[in-house]
N, C-alpha and C positions, 0 to 999 in steps of 0.2 A: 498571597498564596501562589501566584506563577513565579517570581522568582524562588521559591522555598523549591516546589516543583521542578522547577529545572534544575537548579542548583541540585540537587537528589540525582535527577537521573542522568545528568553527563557525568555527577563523581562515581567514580568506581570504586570507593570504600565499601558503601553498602551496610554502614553502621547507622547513618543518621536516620531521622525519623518525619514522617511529616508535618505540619502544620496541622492542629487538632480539626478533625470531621473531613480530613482528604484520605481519599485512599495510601492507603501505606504500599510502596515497592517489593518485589519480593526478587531477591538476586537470584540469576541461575547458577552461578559460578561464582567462586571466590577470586577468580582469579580476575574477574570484570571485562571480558569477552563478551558478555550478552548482558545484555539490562534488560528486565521487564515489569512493566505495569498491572498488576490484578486490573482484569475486568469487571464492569457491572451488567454490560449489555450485549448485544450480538452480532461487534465488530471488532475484528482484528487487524490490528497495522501495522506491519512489517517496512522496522528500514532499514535494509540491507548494505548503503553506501554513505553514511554520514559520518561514518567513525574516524576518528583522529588518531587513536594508539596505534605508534608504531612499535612493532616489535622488534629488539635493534638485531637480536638472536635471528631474524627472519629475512630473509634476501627478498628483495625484489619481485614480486612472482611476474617471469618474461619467459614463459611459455607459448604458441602460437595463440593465436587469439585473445592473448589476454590485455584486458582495459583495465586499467587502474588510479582513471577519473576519480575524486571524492563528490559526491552528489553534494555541495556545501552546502549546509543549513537546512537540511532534509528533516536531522534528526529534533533540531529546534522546533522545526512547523508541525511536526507529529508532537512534538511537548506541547505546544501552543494550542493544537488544537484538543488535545488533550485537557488540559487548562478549562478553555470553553466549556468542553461538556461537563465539567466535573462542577463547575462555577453555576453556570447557565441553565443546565441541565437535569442536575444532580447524578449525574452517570459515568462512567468511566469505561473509554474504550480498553483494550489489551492492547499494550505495546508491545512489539518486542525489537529492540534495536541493536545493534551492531556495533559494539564502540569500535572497532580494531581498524584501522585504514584498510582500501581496498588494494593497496600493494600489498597486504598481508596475506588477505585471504578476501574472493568475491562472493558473499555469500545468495544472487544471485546465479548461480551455474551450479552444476552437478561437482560433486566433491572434485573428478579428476581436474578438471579445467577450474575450478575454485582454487584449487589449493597450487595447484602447476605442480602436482606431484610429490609436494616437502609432505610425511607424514604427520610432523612436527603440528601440520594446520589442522588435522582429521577432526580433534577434540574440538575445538572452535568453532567449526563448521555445523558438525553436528550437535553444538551446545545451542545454536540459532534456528536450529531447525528442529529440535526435537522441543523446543519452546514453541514454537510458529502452531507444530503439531499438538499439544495440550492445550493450548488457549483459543485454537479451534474448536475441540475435542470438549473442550471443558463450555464453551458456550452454545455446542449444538443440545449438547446435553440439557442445560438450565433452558435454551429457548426454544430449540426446534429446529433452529437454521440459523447460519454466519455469515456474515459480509466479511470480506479478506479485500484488505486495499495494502498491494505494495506500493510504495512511494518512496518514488525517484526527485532528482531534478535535472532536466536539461538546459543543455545552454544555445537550440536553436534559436536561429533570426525572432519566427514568430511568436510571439508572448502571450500564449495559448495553454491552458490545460493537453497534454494528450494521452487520451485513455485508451489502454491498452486491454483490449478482448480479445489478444491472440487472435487479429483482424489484421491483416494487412490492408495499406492504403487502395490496393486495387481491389480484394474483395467488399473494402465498405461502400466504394463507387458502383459496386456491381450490385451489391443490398440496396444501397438505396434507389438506384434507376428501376430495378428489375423487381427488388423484394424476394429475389431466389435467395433461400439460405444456404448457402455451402455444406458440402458432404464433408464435416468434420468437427473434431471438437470445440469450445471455442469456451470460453469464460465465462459463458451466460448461459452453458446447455444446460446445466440441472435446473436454473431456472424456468426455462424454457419447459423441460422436463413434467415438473414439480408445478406447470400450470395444466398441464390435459389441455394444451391445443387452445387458450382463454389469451395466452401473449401471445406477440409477433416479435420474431426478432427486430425485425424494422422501426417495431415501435418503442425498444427497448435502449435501441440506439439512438432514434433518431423521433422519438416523438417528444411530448408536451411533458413526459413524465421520468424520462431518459434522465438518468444522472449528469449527463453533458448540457440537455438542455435547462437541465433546473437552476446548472451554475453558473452558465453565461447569461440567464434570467439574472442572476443574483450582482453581473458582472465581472465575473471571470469567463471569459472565451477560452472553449472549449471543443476540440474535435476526437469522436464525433458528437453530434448535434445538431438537434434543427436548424440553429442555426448557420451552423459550419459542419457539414455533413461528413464532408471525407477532406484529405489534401488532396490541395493541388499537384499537378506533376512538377517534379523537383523541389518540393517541399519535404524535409528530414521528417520522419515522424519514428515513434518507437512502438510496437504493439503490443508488447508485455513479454517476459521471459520467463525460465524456470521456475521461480516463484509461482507467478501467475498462473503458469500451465500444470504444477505438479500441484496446489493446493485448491483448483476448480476443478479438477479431473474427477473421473467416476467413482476413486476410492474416497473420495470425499462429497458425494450427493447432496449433503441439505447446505453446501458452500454455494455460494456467490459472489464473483469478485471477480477484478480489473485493478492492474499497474494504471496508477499516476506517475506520468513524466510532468512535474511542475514545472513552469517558469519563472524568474528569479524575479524581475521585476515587479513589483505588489504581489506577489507569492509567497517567494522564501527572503525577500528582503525583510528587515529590521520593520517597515513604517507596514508594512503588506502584512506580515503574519498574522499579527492579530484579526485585521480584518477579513483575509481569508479565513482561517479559524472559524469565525465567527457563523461566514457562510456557509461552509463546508457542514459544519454542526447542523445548523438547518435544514440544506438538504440532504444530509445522510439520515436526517432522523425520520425528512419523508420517506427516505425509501427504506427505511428499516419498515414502517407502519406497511407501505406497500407490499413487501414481503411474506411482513403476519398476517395482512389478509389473507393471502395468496394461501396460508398454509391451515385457516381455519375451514 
């Protein structure tokens, strides 16, 4: 069932079919720019930088600031763990992934700085994001409220999950000493929100029940976390980006979610996926229960 699975959604045909009693793909585009997964539950995972199609018609995007890293095997650990839940679980998160390399188009960043100005990218851009938006839209609807996980992968020193809540590494060292929560938005406000004063953000990040902590429970370290709180000074960390910040934000209320920067080592390697997969399923499905409480 997972190689039928992957084999489906790296090709870009969009003809083939699943394996009988797995959810069936439903293409956005003919042209195979965006893939996406029907959902059964009330999480979406966006990956923005796995994609391999190059477009040969498409130059380089070398505009200021532009990165054009492929996140390698991003897009595999979203199939795999996808796999897991469908396998294990009987559920199916929403995909929606990105085939096109990130020299083509960063579907991370706001169209100008995505595209570096080629109009050429406009369609592609917006074919990944106006997907990101119906499979949210379409799961607040069936449940009440969405987890949104973009996933990355970096390639820092440390071989740590880093969860991005639009936290910087000095503000999570300030939450955790102080427990003052910053005057601003951050990827866990509607949560926040949506409890009437019952959470902390401290505890959200950094308690017993904290997504960080549940997974370096499980053996993947994880910042932030009980156990690994915040970085260290001169430790690389990423705190979530455009993604992150435009699909937590206020026009989206019963959202909640945070950018994973993976590590490649037992993450996105070959011998790691499955068994992250594995873990990952587990604790997203505690915290999906944690959620529904929240909302009953």
């Amino acid at each position: 069932m997972k190689r039928v699975l992957i084999t489906l959604l790296l090709s870009i045909c969009g003809y083939c079919s699943f394996a009988q009693g797995a959810t069936a793909p439903r293409w956005v585009d003919k042209e195979g720019w965006t893939a996406y997964l029907q959902g059964t539950m009330p999480l979406v995972i966006s990956v923005p930088h796995g994609g391999t199609v190059n477009l040969s018609e498409i130059p380089d995007r070398s505009c200021e600031g532009a990165v054009t890293v492929t996140d390698s095997y991003t897009k595999e650990l979203a199939l795999e763990i996808a796999d897991h839940l469908i396998k294990f679980k009987g559920q199916s998160p929403y995909l929606v992934i990105c085939n096109l390399i990130r020299k083509d188009v960063d579907q991370n960043r706001d169209k100008p700085e995505a595209t570096c100005g080629d109009s050429r990218m406009d369609a592609p851009w917006e074919s990944f994001h106006t997907q990101i938006n119906e499979a949210i839209n379409e799961a607040v609807a069936q449940f009440g409220f969405c987890i949104y996980i973009d996933l990355h992968g970096h390639g820092h020193p440390e071989q740590r999950l880093e969860l991005g809540y639009m936290l910087s590494d000095k503000e999570l060292k300030e939450i955790y000493q102080t427990r003052r929560v910053p005057a601003k938005q951050h990827s866990l406000s509607n949560y926040l929100k949506a409890s009437n004063g019952k959470l902390e953000l401290h505890d959200l990040l950094f308690g017993p029940q904290a997504f960080g902590t549940l997974m370096a429970n499980e053996g993947f370290p994880s910042v932030p976390s009980a156990q690994d709180p915040f970085p260290e000074e001169g430790q690389k960390f990423f705190n979530g980006g455009y993604n992150t910040r435009r699909y937590t934000a206020n026009d989206y209320p019963q959202v909640v979610g945070w950018q994973i920067e993976s590590n490649m080592k037992g993450v996105r390697d070959k011998v790691g996926r499955p068994v992250f997969a594995a873990a990952f399923a587990k604790v997203i499905s505690q915290y999906i229960e944690q959620v529904a409480a929240l909302k009953k």
